[in-house]
Structure formats: C-alpha cells, structure tokens
DOMIPA-216119 format. One record per residue (C-alpha): residue in three letters; x, y, z. Coordinates in nm, 2 decimals. Example, Ala and Ser with C-alpha at 12.3 -4.5 7.8 and 13.67 -1.06 7.14 Angstrom:
<r code="ALA" px="1.23" py="-0.45" pz="0.78"/>
<r code="SER" px="1.37" py="-0.11" pz="0.71"/>
This chain:
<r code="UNK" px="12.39" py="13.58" pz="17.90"/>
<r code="UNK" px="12.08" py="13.76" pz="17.81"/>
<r code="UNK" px="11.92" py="14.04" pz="18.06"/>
<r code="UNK" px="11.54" py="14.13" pz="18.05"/>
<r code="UNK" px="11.46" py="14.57" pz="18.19"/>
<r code="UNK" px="11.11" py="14.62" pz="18.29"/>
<r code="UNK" px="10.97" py="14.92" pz="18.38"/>
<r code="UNK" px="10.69" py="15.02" pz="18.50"/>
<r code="UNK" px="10.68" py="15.39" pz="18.53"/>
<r code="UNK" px="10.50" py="15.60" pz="18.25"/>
<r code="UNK" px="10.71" py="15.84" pz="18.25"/>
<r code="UNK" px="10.93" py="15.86" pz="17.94"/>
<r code="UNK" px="11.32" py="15.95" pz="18.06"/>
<r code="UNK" px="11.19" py="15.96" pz="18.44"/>
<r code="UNK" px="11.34" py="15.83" pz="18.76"/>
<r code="UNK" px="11.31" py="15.46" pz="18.72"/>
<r code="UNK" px="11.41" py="15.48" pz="18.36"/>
<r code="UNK" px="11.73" py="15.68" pz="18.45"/>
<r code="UNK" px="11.82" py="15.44" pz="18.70"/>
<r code="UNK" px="11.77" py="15.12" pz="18.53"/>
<r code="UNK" px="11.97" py="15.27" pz="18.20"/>
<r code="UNK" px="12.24" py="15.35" pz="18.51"/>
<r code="UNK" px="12.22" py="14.98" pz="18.61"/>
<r code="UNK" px="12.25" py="14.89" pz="18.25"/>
<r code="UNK" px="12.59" py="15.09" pz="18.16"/>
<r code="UNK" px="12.74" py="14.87" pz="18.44"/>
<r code="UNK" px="12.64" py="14.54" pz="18.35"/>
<r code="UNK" px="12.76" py="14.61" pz="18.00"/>
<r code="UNK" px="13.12" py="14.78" pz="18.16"/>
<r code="UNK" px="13.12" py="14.47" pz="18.37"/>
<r code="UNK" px="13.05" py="14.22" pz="18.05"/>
<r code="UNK" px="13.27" py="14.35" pz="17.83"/>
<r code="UNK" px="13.56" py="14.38" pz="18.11"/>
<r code="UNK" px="13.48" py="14.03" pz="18.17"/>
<r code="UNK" px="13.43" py="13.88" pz="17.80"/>
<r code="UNK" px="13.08" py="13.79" pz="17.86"/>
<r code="UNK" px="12.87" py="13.78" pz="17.55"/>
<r code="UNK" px="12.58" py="13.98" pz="17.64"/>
<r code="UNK" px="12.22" py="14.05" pz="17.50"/>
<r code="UNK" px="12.00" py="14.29" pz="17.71"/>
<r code="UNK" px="11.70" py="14.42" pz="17.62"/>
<r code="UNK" px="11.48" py="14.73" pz="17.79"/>
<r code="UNK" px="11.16" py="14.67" pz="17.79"/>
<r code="UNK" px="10.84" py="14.96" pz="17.93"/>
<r code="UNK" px="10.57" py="14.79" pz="18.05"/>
<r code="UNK" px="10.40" py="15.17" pz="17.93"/>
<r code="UNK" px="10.46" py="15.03" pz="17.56"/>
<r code="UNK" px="10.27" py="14.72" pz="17.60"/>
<r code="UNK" px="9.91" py="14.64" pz="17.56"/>
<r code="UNK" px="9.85" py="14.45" pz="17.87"/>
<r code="UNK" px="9.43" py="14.48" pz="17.93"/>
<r code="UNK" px="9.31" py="14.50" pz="18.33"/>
<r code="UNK" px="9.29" py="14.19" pz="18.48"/>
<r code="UNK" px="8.94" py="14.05" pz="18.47"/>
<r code="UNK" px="8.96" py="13.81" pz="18.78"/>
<r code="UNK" px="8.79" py="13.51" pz="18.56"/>
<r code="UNK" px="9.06" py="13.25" pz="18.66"/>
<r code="UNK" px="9.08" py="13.11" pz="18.34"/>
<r code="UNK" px="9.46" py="13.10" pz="18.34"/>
<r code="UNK" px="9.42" py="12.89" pz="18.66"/>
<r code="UNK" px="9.18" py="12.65" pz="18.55"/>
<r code="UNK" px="9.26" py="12.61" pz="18.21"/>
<r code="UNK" px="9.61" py="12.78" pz="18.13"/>
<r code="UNK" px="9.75" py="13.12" pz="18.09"/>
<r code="UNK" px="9.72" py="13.06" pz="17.70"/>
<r code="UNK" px="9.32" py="13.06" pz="17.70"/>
<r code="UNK" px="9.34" py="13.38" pz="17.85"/>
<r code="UNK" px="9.03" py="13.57" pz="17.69"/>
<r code="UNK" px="9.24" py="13.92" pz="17.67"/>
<r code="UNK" px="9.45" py="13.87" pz="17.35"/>
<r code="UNK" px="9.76" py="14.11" pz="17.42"/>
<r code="UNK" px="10.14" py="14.10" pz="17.48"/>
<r code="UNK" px="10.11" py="13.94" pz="17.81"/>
<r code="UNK" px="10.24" py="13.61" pz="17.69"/>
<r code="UNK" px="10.48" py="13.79" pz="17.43"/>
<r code="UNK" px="10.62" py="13.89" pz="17.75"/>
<r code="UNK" px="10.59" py="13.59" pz="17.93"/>
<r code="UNK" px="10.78" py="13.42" pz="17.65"/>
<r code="UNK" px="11.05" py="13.66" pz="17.65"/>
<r code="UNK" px="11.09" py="13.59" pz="18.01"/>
<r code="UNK" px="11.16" py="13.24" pz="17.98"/>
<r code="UNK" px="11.42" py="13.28" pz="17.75"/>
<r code="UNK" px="11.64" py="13.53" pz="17.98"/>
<r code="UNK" px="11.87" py="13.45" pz="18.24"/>
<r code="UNK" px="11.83" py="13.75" pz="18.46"/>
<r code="UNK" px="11.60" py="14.04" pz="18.47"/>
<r code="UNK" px="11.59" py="14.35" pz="18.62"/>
<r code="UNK" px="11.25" py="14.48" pz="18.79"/>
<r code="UNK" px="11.19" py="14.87" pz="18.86"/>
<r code="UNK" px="10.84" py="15.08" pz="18.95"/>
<r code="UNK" px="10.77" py="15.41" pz="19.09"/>
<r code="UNK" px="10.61" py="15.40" pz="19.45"/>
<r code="UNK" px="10.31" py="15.53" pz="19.40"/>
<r code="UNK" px="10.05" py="15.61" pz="19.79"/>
<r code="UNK" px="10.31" py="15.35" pz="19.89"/>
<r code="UNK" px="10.32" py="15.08" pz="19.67"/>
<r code="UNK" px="10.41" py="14.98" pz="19.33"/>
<r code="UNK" px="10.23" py="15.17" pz="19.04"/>
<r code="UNK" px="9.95" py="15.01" pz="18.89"/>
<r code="UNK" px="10.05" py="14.92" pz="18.57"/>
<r code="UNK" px="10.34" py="14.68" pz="18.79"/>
<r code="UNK" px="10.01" py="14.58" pz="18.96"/>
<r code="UNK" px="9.84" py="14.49" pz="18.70"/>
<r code="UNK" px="10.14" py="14.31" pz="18.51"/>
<r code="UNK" px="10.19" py="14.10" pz="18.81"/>
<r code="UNK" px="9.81" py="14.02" pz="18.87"/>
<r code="UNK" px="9.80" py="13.90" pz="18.52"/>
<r code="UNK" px="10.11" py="13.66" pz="18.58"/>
<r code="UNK" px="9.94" py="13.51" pz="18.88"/>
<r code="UNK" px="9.90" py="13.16" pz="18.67"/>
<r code="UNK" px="10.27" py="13.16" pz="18.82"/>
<r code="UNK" px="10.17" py="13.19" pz="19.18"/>
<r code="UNK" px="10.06" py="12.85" pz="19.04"/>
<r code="UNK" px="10.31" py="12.66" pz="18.83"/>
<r code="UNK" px="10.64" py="12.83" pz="18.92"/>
<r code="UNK" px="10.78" py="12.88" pz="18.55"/>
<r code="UNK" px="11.13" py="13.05" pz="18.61"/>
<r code="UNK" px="11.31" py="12.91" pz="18.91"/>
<r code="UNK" px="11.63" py="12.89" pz="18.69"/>
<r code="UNK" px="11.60" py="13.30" pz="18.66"/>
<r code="UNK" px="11.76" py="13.55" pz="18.87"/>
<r code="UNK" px="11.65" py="13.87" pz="18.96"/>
<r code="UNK" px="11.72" py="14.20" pz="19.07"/>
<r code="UNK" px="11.46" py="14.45" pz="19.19"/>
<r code="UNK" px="11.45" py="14.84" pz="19.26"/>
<r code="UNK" px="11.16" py="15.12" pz="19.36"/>
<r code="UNK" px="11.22" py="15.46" pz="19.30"/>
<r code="UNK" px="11.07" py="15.79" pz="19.47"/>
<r code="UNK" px="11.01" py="16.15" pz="19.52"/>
<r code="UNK" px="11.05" py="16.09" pz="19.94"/>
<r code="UNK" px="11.08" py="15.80" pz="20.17"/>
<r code="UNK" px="11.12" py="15.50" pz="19.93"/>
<r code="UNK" px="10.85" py="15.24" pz="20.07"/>
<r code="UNK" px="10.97" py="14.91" pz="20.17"/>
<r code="UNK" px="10.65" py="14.77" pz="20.09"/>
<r code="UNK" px="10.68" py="14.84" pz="19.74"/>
<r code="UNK" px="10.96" py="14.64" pz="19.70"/>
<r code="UNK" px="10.79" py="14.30" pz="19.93"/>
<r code="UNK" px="10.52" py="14.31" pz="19.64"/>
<r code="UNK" px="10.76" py="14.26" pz="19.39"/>
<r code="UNK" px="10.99" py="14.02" pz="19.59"/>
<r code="UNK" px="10.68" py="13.81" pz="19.68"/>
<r code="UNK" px="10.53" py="13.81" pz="19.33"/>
<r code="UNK" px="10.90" py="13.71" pz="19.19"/>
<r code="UNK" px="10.94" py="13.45" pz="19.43"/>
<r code="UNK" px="10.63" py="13.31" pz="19.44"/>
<r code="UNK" px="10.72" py="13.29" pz="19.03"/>
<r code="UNK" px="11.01" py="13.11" pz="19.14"/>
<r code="UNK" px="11.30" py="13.33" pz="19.06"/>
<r code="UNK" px="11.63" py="13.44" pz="19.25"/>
<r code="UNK" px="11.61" py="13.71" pz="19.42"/>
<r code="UNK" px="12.04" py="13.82" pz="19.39"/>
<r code="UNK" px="11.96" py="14.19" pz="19.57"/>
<r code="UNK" px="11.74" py="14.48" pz="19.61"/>
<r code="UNK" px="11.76" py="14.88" pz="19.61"/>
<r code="UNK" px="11.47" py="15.15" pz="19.72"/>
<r code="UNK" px="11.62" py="15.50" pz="19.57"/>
<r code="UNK" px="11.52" py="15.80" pz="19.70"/>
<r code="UNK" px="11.52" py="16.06" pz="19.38"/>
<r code="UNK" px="11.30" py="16.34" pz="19.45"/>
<r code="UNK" px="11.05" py="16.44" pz="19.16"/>
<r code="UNK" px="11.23" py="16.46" pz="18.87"/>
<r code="UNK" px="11.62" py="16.39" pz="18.89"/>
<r code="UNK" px="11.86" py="16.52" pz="18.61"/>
<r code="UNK" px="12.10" py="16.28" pz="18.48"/>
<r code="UNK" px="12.45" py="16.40" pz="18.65"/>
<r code="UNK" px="12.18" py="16.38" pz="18.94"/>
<r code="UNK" px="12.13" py="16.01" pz="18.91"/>
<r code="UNK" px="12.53" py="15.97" pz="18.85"/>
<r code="UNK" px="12.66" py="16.17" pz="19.15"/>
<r code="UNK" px="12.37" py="15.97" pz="19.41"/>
<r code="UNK" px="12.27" py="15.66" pz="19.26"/>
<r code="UNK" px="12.57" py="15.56" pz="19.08"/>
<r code="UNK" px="12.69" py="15.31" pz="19.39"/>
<r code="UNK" px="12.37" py="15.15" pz="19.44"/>
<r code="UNK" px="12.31" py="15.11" pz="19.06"/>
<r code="UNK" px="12.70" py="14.96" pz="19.04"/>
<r code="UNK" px="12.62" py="14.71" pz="19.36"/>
<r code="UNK" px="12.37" py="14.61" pz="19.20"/>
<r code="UNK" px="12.45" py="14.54" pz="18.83"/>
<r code="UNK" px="12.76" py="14.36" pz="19.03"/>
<r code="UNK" px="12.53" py="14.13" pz="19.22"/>
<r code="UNK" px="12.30" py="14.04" pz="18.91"/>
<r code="UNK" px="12.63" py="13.92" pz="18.71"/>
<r code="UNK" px="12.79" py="13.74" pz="18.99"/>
<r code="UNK" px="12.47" py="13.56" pz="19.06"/>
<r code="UNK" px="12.46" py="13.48" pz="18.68"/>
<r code="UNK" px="12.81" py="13.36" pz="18.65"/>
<r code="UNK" px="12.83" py="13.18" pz="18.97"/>
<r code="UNK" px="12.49" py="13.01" pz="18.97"/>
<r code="UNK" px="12.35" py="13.14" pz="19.27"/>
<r code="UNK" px="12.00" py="13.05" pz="19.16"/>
<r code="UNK" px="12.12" py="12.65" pz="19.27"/>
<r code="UNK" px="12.19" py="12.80" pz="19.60"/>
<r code="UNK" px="11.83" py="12.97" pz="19.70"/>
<r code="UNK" px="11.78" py="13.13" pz="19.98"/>
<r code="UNK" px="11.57" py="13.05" pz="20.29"/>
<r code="UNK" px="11.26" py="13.23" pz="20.18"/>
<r code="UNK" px="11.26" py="13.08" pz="19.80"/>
<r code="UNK" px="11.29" py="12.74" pz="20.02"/>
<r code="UNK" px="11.01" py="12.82" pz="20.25"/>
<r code="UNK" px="10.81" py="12.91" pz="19.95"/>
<r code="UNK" px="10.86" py="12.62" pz="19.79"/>
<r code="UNK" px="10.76" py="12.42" pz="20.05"/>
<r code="UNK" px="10.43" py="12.57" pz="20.16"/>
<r code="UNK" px="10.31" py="12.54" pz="19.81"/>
<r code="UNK" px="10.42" py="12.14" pz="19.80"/>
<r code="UNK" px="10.22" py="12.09" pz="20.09"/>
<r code="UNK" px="9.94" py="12.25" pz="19.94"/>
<r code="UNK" px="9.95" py="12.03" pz="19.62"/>
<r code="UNK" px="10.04" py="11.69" pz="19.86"/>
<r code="UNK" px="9.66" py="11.74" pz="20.02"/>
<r code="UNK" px="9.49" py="11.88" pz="19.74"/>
<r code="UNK" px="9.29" py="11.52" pz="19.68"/>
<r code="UNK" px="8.98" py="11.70" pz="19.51"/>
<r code="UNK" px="9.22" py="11.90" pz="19.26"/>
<r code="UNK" px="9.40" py="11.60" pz="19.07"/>
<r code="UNK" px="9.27" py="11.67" pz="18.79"/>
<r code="UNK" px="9.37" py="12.04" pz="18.73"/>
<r code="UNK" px="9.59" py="12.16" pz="18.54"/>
<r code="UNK" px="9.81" py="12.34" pz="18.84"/>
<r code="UNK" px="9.85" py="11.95" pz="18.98"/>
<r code="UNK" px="9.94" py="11.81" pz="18.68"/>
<r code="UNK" px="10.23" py="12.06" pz="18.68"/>
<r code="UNK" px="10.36" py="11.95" pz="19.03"/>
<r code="UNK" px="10.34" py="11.64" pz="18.99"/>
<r code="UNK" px="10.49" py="11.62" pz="18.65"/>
<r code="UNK" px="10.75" py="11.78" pz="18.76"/>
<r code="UNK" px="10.83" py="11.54" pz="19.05"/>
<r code="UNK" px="10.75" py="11.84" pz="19.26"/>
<r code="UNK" px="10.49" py="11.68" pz="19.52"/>
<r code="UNK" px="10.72" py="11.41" pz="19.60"/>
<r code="UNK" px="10.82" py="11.35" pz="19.98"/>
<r code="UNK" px="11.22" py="11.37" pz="19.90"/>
<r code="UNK" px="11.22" py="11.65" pz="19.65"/>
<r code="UNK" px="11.27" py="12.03" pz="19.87"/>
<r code="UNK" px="11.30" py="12.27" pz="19.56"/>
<r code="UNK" px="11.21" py="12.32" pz="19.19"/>
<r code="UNK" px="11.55" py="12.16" pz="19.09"/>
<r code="UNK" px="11.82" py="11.99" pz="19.18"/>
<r code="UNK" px="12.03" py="12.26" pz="19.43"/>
<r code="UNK" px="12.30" py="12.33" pz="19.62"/>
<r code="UNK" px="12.20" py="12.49" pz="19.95"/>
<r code="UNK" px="12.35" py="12.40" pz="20.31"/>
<r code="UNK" px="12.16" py="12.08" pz="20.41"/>
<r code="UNK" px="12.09" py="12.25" pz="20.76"/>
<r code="UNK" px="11.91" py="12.53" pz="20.59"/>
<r code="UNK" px="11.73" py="12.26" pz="20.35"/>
<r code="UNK" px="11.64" py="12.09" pz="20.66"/>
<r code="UNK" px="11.54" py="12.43" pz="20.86"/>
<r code="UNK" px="11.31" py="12.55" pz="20.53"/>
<r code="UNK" px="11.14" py="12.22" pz="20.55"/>
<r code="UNK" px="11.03" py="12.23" pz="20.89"/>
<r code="UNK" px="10.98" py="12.60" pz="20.87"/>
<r code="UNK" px="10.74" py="12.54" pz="20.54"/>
<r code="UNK" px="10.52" py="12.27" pz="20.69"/>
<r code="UNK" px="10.43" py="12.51" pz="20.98"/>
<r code="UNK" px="10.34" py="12.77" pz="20.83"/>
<r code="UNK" px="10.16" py="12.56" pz="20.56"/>
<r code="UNK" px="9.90" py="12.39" pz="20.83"/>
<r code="UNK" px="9.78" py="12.77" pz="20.86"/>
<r code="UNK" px="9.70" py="12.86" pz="20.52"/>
<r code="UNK" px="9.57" py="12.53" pz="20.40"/>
C-alpha cells in the first residue's frame, strides 16, 4: 500500500504539517497492527518548483507532457499515479485554499479532462486560525473528483495561529485517527469500486459532453474517452464498479440533466 502527503502550506512545522504528520503516525499504528506493508511518502508542495499557470491550454490540446514550463509538475503527476491513496491538506487562506494548492490544481486541469486516477482514494483536510471554511475544502473535493479519485472522508480543523504539538494531540488527535481509519479501510476494502453519487454524477456529465462533442474527434481529450470505452451508451463509470444499481440508475438520470445545462 503506498500513501502520497501533500501539503500546501509554507510554513515549515505549521498547522497543516502538524496535522498531516498526526494523520500519518496512525496510518502507520494502524499498518503495522494490521500487517500491511506500507510506503508513505510526505511530500510540500513549498519544495517543488511548480511555475504559475500560464493559461495557454497546451496540456488540453496537445497533452500535459508539452507543457512549456519544464518543472516537477509531472514528477508529481507521476508519483501520483503510482500511489493508492493520498492525503490532501492547505491552509484557508481569505476563505479558500492557499495559492500554491491553487496553483497545483490549475496546473493539473489536463485531468478535468482525461480523468487519470479513478483507481485512487483520497482523503482531504483544511486547517485554520478561526472558522475553518467549507469552501476550501469543495475546491479540493471538486478538483479531486473531477480527477477522478475517491473521495473516503474529509476534516476542516480549527487550530488557531500557531498550535504546539501536545496542542494538536489533545484536539485533533480524533479527527486525525477517523481519518487515517477511513483512508485504510477504503484501501483495504476497495471502496474506490463502490463511488459515491457525486463521483457518478461527475462521470456522467462529462460523458455527455464527449457523446456530442462532433467537432472535437480529433483531440486529444476524445481520443481518451473513447479509448477507454468511456463514451459508450452502457458504460456509467471509469471502470468496472460495484455500486447499488438504483444509485447507478439515479446518477445517470441525475447526470444527463444537469449535463443539458452546461453543454
């Protein structure tokens, strides 16, 4: 089982850190006490060299690989792919994530495209000085869903400015546990073949969006549907699944709705 930390905060040793690393000493108590063979890695976006977003849709037209800004997006990207779960945190910055999280995600909007890790799962937090913002946490759900992951829970953490770490133990030790728990059960269990009524929705309004785009068959985000089998009538999700057939059915209609107003 290998788990992917990002962070997005600048802050070296700050809130979000202390909180992930608090998620972390779980997952590994919980690994070990269940003979999992675990890899996990921490990763700060902070580190990286991930350039601003230029808006020149070259990833869309041509693929995320002729990107003009040569940095360690797709180092990233790569790393990604290989994981099986990954944990998400940013600061909530005037309401929202921080913009280095903005930034990642903006650059990874070839997967708003061609959903690339529908066999992930992920678990997502926000951390701050007052009211933790729910919005903050919808951007990263929506990007992450939209990218076709799992979504096995979510936490907003209240910490004040600068929590001290028998802070972070005493008040955020039982979210942290919850949700290191719900990360390896989705693992184990294979939650990701049960998604939930949102990830079908999703998938749905994007099929219906590929099934009429006549004038974009030769792009490089069709050929990647259809490919995959994707635009096809019978198929509801990114891969074979195991959701209730009422819900399946529900998404379906829900999907093609919502899909005659967007496209």
């Amino acid at each position: 089982m290998k788990i992917i930390a990002i962070n997005s905060s600048h802050r070296t040793n700050g809130n979000t850190e202390k909180l992930i690393k608090r998620i972390e000493y779980y997952i590994k108590e919980m690994a070990a006490r269940g003979n999992i063979d675990l890899e996990y890695e921490y990763i700060a976006l902070a580190d990286l060299d991930l350039h601003i977003c230029r808006g020149c849709r070259i990833c869309f037209d041509k693929g995320e690989d002729k990107c003009p800004l040569k940095d360690d997006l797709l180092v990233l990207r790569d790393k990604l792919l290989e994981a099986d779960g990954i944990i998400l945190g940013s600061p909530v910055y005037v309401e929202e994530v921080n913009s280095i999280m903005k930034n990642w995600i903006d650059r990874m909007a070839f997967n708003c495209h061609r959903p690339a890790f529908f066999e992930k799962t992920a678990i997502i937090i926000s951390t701050s000085g007052a009211g933790s913002s729910n919005h903050t946490l919808r951007t990263m759900k929506n990007a992450l869903t939209t990218w076709g992951f799992h979504l096995a829970g979510q936490n907003k953490f209240r910490m004040g400015a600068l929590m001290k770490e028998n802070e972070v133990v005493v008040n955020c030790s039982k979210g942290a546990e919850k949700l290191a728990g719900k990360l390896i059960s989705s693992l184990e269990k294979g939650k990701q073949l049960r998604p939930t009524f949102y990830s079908l929705i999703v998938f749905i309004v994007q099929q219906k969006c590929w099934q009429k785009a006549e004038r974009k068959k030769d792009t490089i985000d069709y050929e990647y549907w259809n490919n995959r089998g994707w635009i096809k009538l019978k198929c509801n999700y990114y891969m074979k699944q195991k959701a209730n057939p009422i819900k399946c059915k529900s998404a379906e209609l829900l999907g093609a709705i919502i899909a005659k107003f967007i496209i």
